[in-house]
C-alpha positions as a Markdown table, in Angstrom:
| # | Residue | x | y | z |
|---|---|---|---|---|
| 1 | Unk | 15.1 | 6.2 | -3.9 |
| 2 | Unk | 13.2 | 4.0 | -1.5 |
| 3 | Unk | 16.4 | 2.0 | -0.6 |
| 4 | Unk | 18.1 | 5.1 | 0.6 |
| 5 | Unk | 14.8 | 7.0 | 2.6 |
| 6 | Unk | 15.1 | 3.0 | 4.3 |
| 7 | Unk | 18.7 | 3.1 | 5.2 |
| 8 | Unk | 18.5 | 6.7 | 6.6 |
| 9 | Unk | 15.3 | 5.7 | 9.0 |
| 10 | Unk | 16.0 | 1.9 | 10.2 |
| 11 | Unk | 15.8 | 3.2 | 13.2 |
| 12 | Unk | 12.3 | 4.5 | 13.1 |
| 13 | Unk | 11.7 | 1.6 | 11.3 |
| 14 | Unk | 12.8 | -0.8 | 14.2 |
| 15 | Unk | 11.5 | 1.5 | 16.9 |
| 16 | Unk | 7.7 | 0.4 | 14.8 |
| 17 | Unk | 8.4 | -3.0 | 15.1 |
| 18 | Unk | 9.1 | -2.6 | 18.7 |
| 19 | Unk | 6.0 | -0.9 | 19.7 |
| 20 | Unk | 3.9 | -3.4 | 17.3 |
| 21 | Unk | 5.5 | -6.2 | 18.4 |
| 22 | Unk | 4.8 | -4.9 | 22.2 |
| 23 | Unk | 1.2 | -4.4 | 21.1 |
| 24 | Unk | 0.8 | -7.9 | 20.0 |
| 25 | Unk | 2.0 | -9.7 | 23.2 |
| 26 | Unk | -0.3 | -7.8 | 24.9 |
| 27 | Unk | -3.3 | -8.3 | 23.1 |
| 28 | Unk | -2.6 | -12.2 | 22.7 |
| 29 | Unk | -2.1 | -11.8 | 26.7 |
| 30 | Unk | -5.7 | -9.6 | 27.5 |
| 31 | Unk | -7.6 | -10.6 | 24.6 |
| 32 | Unk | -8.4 | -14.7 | 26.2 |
| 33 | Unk | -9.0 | -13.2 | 29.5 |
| 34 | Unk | -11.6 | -10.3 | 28.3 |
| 35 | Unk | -12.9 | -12.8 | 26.0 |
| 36 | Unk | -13.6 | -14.9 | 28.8 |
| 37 | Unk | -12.2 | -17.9 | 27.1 |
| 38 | Unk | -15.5 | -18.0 | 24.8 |
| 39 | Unk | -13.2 | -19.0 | 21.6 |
| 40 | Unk | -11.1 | -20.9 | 23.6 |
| 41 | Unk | -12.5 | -23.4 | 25.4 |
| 42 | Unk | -11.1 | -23.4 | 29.0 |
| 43 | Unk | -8.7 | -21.6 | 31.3 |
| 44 | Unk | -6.0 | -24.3 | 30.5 |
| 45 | Unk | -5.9 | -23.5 | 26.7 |
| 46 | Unk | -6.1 | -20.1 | 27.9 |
| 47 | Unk | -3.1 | -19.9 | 30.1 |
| 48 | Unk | -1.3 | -22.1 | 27.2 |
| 49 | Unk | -2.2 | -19.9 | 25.0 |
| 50 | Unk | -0.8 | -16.5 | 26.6 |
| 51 | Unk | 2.4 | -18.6 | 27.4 |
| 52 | Unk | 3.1 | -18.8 | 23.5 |
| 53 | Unk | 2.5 | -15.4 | 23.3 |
| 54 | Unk | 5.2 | -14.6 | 26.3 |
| 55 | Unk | 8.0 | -17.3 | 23.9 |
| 56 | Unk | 7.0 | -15.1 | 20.5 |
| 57 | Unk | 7.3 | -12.0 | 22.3 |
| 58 | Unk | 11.0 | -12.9 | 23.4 |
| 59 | Unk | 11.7 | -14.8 | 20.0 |
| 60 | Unk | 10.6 | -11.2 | 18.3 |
| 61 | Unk | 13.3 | -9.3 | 20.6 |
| 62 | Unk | 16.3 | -11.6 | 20.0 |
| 63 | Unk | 17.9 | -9.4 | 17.1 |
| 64 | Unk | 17.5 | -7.0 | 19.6 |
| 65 | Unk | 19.0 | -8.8 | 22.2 |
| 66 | Unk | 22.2 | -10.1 | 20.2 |
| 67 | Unk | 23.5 | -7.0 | 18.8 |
| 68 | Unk | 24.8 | -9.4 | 16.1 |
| 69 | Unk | 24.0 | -9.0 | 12.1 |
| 70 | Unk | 23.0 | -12.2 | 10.6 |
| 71 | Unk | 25.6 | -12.7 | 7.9 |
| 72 | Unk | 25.1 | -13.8 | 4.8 |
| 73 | Unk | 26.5 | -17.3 | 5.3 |
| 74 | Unk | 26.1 | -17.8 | 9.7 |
| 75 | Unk | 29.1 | -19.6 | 10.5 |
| 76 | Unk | 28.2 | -20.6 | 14.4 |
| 77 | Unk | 25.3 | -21.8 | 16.2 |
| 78 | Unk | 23.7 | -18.7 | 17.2 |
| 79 | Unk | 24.3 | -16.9 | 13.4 |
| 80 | Unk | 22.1 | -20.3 | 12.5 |
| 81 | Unk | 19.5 | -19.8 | 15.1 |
| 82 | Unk | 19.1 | -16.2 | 14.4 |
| 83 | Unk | 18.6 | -17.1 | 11.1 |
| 84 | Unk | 16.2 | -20.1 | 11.7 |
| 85 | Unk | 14.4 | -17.3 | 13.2 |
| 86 | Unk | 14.0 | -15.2 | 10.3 |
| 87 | Unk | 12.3 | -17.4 | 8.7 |
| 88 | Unk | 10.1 | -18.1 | 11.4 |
| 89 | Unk | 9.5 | -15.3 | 12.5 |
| 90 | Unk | 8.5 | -14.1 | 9.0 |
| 91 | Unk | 6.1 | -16.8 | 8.4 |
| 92 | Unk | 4.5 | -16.5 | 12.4 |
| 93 | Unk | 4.1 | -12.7 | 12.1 |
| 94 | Unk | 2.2 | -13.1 | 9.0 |
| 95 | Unk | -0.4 | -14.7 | 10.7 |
| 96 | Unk | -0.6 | -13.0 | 14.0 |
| 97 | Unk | -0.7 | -9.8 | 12.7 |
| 98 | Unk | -4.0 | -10.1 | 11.4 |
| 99 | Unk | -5.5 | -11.9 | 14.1 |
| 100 | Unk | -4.3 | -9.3 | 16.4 |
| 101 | Unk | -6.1 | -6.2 | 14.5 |
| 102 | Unk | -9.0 | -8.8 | 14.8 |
| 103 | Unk | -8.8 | -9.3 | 18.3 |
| 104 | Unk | -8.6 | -5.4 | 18.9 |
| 105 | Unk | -11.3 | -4.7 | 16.7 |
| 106 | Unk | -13.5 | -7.0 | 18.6 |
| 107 | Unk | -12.6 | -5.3 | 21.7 |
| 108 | Unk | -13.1 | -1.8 | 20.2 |
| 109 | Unk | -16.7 | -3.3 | 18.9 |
| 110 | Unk | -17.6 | -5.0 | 22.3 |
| 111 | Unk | -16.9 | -2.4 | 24.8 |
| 112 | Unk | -17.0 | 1.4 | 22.7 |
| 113 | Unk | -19.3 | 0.2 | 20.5 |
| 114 | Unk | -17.4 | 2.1 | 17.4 |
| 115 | Unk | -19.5 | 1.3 | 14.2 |
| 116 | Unk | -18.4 | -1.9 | 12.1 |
| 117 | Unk | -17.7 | 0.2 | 9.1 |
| 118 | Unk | -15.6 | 2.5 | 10.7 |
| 119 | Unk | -13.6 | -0.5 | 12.3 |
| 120 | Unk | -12.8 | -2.5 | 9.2 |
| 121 | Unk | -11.7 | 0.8 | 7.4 |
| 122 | Unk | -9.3 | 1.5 | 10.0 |
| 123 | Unk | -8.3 | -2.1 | 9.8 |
| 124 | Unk | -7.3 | -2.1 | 6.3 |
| 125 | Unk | -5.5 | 1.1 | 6.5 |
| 126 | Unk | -3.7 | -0.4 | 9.1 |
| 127 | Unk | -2.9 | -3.8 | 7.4 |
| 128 | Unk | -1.6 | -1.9 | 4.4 |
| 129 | Unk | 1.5 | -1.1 | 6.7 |
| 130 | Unk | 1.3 | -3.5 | 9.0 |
| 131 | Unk | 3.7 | -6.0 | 7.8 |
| 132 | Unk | 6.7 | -3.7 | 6.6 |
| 133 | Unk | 8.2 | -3.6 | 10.1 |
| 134 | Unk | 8.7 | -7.6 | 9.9 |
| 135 | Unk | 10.4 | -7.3 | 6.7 |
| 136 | Unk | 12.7 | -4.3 | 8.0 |
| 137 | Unk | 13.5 | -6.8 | 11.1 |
| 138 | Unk | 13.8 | -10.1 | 10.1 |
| 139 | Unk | 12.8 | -10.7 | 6.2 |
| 140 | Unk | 15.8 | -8.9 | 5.1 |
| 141 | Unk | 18.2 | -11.3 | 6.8 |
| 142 | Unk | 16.9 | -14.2 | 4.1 |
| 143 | Unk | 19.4 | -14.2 | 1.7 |
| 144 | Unk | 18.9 | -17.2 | -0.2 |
| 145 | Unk | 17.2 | -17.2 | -3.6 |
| 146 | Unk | 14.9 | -20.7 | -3.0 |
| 147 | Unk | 14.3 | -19.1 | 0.6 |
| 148 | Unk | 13.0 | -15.8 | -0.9 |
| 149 | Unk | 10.9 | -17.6 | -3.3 |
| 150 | Unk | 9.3 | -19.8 | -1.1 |
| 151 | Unk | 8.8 | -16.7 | 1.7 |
| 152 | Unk | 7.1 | -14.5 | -1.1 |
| 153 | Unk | 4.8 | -16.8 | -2.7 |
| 154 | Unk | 3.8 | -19.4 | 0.1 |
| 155 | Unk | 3.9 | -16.9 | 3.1 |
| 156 | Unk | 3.8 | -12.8 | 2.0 |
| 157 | Unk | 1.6 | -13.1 | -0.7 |
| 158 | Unk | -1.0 | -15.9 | 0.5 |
| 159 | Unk | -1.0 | -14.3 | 4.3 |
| 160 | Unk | -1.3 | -10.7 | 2.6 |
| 161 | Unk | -3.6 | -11.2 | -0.4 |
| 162 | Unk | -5.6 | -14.1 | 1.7 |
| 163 | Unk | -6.2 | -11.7 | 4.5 |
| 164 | Unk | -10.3 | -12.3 | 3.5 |
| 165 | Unk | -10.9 | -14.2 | 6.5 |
| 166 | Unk | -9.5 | -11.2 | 8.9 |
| 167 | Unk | -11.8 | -8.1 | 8.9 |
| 168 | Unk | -13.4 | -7.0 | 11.8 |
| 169 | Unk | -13.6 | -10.1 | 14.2 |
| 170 | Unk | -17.5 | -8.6 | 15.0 |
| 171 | Unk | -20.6 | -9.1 | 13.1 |
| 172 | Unk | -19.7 | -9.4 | 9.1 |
| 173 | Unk | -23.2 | -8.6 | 8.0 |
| 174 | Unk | -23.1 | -5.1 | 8.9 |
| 175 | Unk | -20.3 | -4.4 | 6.9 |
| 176 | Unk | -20.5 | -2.3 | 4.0 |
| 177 | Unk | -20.6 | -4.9 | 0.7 |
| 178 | Unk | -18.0 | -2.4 | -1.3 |
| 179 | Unk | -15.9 | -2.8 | 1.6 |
| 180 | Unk | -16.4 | -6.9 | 2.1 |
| 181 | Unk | -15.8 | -6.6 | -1.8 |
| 182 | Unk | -12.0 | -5.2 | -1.8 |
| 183 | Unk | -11.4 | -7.4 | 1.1 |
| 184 | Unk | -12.9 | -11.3 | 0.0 |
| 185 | Unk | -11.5 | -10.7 | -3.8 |
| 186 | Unk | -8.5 | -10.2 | -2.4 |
| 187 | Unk | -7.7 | -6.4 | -4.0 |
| 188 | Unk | -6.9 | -4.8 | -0.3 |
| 189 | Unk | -4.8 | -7.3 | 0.4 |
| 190 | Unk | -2.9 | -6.7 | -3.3 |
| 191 | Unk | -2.2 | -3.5 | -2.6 |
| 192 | Unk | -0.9 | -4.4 | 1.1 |
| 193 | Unk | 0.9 | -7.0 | -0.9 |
| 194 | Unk | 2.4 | -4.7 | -3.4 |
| 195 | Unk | 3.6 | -2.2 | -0.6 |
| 196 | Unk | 5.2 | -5.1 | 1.8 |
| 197 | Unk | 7.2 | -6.8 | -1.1 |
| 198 | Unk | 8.2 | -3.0 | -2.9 |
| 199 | Unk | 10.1 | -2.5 | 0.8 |
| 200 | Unk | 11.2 | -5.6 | 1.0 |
| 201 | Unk | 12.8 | -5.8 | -2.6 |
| 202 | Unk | 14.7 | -2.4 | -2.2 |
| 203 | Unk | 15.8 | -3.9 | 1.4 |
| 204 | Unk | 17.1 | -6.8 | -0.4 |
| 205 | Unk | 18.9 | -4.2 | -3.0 |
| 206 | Unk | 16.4 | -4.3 | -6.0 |
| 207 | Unk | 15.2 | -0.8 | -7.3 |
| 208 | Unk | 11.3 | -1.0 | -8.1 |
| 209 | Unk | 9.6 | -1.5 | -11.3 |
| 210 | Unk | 9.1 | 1.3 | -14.3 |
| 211 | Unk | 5.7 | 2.2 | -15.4 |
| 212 | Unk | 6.4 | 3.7 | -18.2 |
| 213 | Unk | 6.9 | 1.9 | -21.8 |
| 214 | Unk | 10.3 | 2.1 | -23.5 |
| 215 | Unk | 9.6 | 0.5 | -26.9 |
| 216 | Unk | 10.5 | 3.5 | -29.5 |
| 217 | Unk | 13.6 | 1.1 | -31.6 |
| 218 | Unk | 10.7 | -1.6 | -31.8 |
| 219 | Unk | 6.8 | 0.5 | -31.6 |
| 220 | Unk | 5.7 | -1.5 | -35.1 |
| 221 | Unk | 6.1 | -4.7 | -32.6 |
| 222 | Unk | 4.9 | -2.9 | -29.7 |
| 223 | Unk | 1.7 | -2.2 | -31.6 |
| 224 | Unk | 1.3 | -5.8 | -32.8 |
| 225 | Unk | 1.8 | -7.1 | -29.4 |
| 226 | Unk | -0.9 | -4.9 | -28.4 |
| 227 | Unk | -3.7 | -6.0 | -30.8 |
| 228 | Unk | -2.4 | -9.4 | -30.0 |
| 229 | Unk | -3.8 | -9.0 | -26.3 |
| 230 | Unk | -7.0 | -7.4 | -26.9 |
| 231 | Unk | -7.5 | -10.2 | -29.3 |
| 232 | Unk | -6.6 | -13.2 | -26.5 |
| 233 | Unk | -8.7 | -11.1 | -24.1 |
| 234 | Unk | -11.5 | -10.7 | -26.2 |
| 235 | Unk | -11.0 | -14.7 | -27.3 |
| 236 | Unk | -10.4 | -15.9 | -23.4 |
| 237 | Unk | -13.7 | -14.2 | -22.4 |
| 238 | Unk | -16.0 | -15.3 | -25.3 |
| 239 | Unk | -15.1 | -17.8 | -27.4 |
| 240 | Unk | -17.5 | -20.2 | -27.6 |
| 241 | Unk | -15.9 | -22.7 | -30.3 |
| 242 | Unk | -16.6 | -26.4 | -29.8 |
| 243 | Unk | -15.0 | -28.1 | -32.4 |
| 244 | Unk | -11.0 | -27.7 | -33.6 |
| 245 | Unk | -13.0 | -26.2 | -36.9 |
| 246 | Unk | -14.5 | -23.3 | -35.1 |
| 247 | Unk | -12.5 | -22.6 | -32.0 |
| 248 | Unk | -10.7 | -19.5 | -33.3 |
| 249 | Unk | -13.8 | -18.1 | -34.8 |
| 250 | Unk | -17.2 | -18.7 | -32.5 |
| 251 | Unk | -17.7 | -16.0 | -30.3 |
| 252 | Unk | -20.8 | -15.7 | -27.7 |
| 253 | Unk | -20.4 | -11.7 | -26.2 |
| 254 | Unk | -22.6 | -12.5 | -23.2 |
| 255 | Unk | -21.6 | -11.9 | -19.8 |
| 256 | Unk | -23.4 | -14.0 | -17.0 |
| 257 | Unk | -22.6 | -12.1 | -13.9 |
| 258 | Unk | -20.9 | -8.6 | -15.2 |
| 259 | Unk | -20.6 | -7.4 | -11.0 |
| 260 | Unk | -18.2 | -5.3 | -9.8 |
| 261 | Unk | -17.4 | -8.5 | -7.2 |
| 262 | Unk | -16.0 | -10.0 | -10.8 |
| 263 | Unk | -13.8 | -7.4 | -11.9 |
| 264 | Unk | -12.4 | -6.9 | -8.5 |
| 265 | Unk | -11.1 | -10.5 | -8.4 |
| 266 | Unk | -9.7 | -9.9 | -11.7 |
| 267 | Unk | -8.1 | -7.0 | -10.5 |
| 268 | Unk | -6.8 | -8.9 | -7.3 |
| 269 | Unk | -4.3 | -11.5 | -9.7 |
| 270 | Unk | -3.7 | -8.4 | -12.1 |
| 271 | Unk | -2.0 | -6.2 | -9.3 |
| 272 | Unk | -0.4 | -9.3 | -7.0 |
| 273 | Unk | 0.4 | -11.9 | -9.4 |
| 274 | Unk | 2.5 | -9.4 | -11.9 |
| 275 | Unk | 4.5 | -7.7 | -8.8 |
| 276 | Unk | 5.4 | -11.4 | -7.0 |
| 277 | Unk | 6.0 | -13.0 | -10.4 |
| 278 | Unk | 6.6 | -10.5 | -13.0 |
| 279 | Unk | 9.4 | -8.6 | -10.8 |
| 280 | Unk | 10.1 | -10.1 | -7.5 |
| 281 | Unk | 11.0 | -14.0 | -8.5 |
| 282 | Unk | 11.7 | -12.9 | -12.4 |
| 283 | Unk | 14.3 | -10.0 | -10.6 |
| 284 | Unk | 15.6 | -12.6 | -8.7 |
| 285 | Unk | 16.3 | -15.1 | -11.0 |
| 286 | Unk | 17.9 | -12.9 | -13.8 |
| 287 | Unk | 20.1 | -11.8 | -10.5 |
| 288 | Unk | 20.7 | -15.4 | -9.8 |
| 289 | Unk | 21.5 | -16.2 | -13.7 |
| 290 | Unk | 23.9 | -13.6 | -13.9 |
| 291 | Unk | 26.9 | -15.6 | -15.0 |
| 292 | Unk | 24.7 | -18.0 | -16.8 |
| 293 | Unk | 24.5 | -17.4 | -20.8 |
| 294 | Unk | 20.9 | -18.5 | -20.7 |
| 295 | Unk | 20.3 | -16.0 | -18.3 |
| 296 | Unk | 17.1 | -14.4 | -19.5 |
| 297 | Unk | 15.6 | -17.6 | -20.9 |
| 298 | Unk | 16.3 | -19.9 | -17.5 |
| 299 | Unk | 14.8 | -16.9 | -15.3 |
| 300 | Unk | 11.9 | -16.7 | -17.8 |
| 301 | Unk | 11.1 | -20.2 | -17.7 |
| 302 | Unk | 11.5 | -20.6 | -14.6 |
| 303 | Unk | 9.5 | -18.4 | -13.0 |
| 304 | Unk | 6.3 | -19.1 | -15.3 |
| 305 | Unk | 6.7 | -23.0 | -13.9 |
| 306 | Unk | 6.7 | -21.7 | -10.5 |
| 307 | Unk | 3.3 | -19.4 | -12.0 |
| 308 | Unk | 1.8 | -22.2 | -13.3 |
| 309 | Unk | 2.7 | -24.9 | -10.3 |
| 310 | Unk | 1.3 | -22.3 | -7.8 |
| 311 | Unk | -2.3 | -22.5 | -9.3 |
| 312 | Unk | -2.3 | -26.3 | -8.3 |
| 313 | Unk | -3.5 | -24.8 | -4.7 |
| 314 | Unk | -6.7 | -24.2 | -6.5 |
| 315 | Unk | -7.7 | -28.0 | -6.7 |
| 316 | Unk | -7.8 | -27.6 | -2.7 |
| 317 | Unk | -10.3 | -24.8 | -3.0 |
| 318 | Unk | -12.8 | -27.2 | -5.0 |
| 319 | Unk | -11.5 | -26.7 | -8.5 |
| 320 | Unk | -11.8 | -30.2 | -10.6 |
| 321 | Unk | -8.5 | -31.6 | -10.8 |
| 322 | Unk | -8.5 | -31.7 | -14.8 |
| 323 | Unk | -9.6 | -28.2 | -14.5 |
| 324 | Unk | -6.5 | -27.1 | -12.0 |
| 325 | Unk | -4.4 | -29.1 | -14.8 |
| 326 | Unk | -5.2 | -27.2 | -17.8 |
| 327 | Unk | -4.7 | -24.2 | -15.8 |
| 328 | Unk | -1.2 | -24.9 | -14.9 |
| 329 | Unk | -0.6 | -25.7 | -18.0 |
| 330 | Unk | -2.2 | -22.2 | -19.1 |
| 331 | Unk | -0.9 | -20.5 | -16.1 |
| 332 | Unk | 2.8 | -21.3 | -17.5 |
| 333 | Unk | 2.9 | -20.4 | -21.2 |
| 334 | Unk | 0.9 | -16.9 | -20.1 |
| 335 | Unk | 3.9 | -16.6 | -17.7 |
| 336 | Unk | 6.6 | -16.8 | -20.6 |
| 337 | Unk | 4.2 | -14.7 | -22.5 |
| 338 | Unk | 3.9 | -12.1 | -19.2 |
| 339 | Unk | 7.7 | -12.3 | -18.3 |
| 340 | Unk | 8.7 | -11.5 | -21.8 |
| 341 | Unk | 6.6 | -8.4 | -22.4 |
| 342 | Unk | 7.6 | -7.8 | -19.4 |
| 343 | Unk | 11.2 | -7.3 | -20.5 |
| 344 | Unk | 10.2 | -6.3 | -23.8 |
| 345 | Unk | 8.5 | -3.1 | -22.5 |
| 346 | Unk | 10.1 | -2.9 | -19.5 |
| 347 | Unk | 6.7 | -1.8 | -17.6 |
| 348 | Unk | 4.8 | -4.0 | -15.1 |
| 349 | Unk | 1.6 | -1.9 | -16.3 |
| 350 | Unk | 1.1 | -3.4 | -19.7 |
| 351 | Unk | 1.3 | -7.5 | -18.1 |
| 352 | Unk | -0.9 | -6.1 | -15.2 |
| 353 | Unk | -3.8 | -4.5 | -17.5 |
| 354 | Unk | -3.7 | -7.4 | -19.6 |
| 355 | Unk | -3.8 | -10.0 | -17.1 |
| 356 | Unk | -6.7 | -7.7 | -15.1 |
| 357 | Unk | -8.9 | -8.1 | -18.4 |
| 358 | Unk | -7.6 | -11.4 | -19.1 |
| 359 | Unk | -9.3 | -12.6 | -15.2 |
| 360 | Unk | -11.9 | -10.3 | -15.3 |
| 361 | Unk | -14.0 | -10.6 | -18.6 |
| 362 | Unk | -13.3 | -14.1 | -18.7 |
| 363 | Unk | -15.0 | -14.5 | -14.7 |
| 364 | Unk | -18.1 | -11.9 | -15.8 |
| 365 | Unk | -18.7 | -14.1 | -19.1 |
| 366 | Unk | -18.5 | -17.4 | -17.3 |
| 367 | Unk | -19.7 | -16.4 | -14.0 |
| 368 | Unk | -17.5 | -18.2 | -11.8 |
| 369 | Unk | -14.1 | -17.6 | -10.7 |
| 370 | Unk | -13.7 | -21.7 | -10.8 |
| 371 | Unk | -12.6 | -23.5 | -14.0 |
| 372 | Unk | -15.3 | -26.7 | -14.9 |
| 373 | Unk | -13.7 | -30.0 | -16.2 |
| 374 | Unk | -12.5 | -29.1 | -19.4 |
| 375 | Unk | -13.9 | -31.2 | -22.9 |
| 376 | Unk | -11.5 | -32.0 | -26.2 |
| 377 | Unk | -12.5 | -28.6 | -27.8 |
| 378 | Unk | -10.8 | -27.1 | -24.1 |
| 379 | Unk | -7.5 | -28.7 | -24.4 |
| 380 | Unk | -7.3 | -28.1 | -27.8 |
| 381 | Unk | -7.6 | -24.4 | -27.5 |
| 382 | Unk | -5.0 | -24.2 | -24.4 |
| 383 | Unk | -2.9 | -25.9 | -26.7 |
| 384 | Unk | -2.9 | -23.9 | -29.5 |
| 385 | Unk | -2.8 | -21.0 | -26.5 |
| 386 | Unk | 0.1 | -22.3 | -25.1 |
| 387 | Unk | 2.0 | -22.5 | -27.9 |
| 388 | Unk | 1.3 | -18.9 | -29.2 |
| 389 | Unk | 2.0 | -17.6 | -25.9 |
| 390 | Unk | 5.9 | -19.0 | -26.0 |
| 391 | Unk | 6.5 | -18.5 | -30.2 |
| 392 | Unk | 5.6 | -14.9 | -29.2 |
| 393 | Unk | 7.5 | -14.7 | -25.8 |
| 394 | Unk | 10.7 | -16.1 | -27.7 |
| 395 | Unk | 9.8 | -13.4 | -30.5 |
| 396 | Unk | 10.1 | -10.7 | -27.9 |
| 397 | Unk | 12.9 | -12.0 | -25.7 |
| 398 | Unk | 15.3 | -12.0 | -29.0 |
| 399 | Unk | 14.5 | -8.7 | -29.2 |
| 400 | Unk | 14.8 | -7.6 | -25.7 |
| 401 | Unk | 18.4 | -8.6 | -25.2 |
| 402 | Unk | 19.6 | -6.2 | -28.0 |
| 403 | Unk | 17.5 | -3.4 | -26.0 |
| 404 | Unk | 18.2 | -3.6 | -22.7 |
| 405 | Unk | 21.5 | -2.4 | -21.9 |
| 406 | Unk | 23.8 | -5.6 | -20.8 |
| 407 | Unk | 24.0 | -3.8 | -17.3 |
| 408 | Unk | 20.5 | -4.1 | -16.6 |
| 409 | Unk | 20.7 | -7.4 | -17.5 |
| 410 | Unk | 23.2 | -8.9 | -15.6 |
| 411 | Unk | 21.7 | -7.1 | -12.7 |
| 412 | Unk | 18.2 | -8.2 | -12.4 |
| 413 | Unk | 17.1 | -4.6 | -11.5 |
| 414 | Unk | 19.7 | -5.2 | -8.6 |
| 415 | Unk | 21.4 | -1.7 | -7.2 |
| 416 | Unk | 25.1 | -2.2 | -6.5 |
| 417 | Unk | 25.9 | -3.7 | -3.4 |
| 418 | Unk | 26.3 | -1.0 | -1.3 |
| 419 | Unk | 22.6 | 0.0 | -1.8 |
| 420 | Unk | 21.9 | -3.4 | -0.3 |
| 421 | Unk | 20.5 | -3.5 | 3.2 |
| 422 | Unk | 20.2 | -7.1 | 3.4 |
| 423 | Unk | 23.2 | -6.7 | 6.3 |
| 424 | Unk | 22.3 | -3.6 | 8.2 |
């Protein structure tokens, strides 16, 4: 059990932060000098620069330096500042992370001339790791549920899963285009995503997802539900309708752009979006609701608004704001759907595969990954979608609370306290 292997090696754990923290300062310190302030401008941002990095390095050491557990509720000044720093140090270590294995990749690039491909490859290997020492350190120590939220889906999973802009810090066009593939759609950074929020949720006392479908009381539905999705799958990807008469019957099966650069960025939301929404926030919620009587339903609803509001961050990439609209609107009736097959089969592999093909063919078909501004025919068929989506997610949540033992609904998926290592 990961939350176990974790408690027995914190120390190794925090010995990794140490050195990677140490590794940092340094770099931020050599890299402006050896650079000879070409991306910075002049000595004086320079110096100012390596001045911030001497304050992070120190802010980095302070649990260190207080040999004092942040409770869960800090009762004097310097419980508050240690947890201030938590959080900041959470969100600041995202980000320099990255830029650091750029900065040393650069270096390695520059002055051993080590081969570009050879570079990034080490870097994602690295980056897959990279961040678990911050959440050992500091992440843990977050023990409110609106905190959590907001660190997982507005700092872990953007810094992780948007790590695009960070590969080699050399020349970009010598880069194998498989490689620049997993990184710009966003896969590599899934998967570093998927590993960094896994610790962090047994850390925080949550055991991991199942993979395996446990439907046998209810397979008739099980095997509805399935036809059911290839259906919205196939119907997402081509349905050409554009009138109410015909939108549940035209189909065009041509795919503009079927790339593997298409299926990878429907592979991207398929593996991250499922373990932030699916199981981290839902887990947390149904933890949160636990003394609630609407405890599924709230934690349901509630993380498929926070799904669909999310997807408003796509208007700042370019996306037509009646387009981002309709795919809030979308985004939150597939995450009642999502959530509530979620419970229903208890395996995150069923809502990953279908939201993979849901992204994907419907990206190869079109051949964008950006919604256009959506006509009558449009809204009518995201509201007939919408409303499917919740008639069957209500179907299957009345039938998941007379499956699912009580137990593991009241918990979340939490372990019992004492495999919590939120305080360690």
């Amino acid at each position: 059990m990961m939350s176990e292997y974790l408690k027995q090696h914190q120390k190794y754990l925090k010995n990794w932060y140490l050195i990677q923290l140490g590794v940092m300062v340094i770099i931020g310190i050599v890299y402006p000098i050896l650079s000879k302030m070409g991306l910075l401008g002049s000595i004086v941002i320079a110096v100012f620069v390596i001045m911030l990095w001497i304050i992070e390095g120190l802010l980095g050491l302070l649990p260190f330096l207080s040999r004092q557990a942040v409770p869960r509720k800090p009762k004097t000044g310097w419980q508050r500042a240690l947890r201030v720093n938590s959080y900041f140090q959470t969100i600041i270590q995202m980000f320099l992370i990255p830029l650091t294995l750029q900065a040393i990749t650069w270096m390695l690039y520059h002055y051993l001339g080590i081969n570009v491909n050879v570079l990034t490859v080490l870097g994602m290997l690295v980056l897959l790791v990279a961040f678990v020492p911050v959440m050992v350190v500091f992440t843990k120590d977050v023990s409110s549920i609106v905190g959590r939220i907001i660190l997982l889906t507005e700092v872990i999973f953007a810094e992780t899963v948007g790590m695009s802009f960070v590969t080699t810090g050399v020349n970009k066009a010598s880069e194998s285009s498989f490689l620049k593939d997993l990184i710009s759609t966003g896969v590599w950074g899934a998967l570093s995503f998927v590993i960094t929020v896994g610790v962090l949720m047994a850390l925080w006392g949550y055991r991991l997802p199942s993979f395996k479908f446990r439907i046998k009381p209810h397979w008739i539905i099980f095997t509805l539900l399935v036809l059911f999705s290839i259906w919205f799958v196939t119907y997402n990807a081509f349905a050409s309708g554009d009138s109410w008469k015909n939108f549940l019957t035209a189909y065009d099966f041509h795919m503009k752009k079927p790339s593997l650069y298409m299926f990878l960025s429907g592979l991207e939301p398929g593996i991250a979006e499922e373990w932030l929404y699916r199981f981290s926030i839902l887990s947390l919620l149904l933890y949160a609701f636990r003394n609630n009587k609407f405890q599924v339903k709230l934690s349901v609803f509630i993380s498929a608004a926070i799904f669909g509001v999310w997807h408003l961050s796509n208007a700042l990439g370019g996306q037509n704001f009646l387009a981002t609209l309709e795919q809030i609107i979308f985004a939150f009736s597939f995450g009642v759907f999502a959530a509530s097959a979620y419970l229903f089969t208890r395996s995150l592999l069923f809502t990953m595969v279908f939201h993979l093909f849901t992204d994907a063919l419907a990206m190869m078909a079109s051949g964008t990954e950006m919604m256009s501004k959506p006509g009558l025919s449009d809204w009518i068929a995201v509201s007939v979608q919408g409303a499917m989506f919740i008639l069957i997610g209500q179907f299957l949540l009345s039938k998941t609370e007379k499956m699912i033992p009580e137990s593991e609904i009241l918990s979340g998926g939490r372990l019992d306290e004492q495999a919590s290592l939120s305080n360690y």
